[in-house]
C-alpha positions in Angstrom: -24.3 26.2 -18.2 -24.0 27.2 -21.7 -26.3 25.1 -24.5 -26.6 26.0 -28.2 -29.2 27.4 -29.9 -30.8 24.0 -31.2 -30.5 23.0 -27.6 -32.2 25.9 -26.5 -35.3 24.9 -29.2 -35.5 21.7 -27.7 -35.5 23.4 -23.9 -38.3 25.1 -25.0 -40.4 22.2 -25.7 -39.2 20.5 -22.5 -40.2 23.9 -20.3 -44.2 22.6 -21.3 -43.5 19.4 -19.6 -44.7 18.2 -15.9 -41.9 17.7 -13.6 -43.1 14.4 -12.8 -41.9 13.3 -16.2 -38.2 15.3 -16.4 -37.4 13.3 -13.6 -38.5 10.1 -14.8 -36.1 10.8 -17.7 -33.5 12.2 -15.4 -33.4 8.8 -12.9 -33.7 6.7 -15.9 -37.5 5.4 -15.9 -38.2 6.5 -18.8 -36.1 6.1 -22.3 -36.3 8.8 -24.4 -34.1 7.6 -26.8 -36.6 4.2 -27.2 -39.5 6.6 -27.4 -38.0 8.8 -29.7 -36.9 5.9 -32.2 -40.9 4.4 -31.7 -42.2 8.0 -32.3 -40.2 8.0 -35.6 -40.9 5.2 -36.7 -44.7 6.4 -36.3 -44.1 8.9 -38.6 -42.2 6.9 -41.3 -38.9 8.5 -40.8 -35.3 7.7 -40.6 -33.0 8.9 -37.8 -32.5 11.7 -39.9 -36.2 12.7 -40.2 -36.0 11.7 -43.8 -39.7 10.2 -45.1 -38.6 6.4 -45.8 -42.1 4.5 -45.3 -43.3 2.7 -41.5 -41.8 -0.4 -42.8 -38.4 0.7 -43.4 -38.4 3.2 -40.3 -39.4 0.3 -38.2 -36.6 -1.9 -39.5 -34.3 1.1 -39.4 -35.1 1.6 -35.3 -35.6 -2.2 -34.5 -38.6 -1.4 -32.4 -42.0 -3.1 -32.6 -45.3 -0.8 -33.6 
């Protein structure tokens, strides 16, 4: 299988991570596209990572904080 570089920085955050939860994200229990949108919205960021303030990142990913 052949992944890029960038996809090869995210593998290596992944590698740290109990099995348990690669195959929750695998079969679908867990969303990690919900989580990721929650997480940036934590942070005050756009999709982009760009510093917009928790209000607008929470409008920006329609999720509740």
């Amino acid at each position: 299988m052949n992944i890029s570089s960038h996809e090869q920085n995210v593998l290596e955050y992944l590698q740290t991570m109990p099995s348990e939860i690669l195959s929750q994200f695998i079969n679908g229990d867990v969303d990690l596209n919900k989580l990721a949108k929650v997480e940036l919205s934590y942070r005050g960021q756009d999709t982009n990572g760009r510093w917009v303030g928790f209000k607008e990142a929470v409008k920006i990913h329609q999720v509740a904080v």
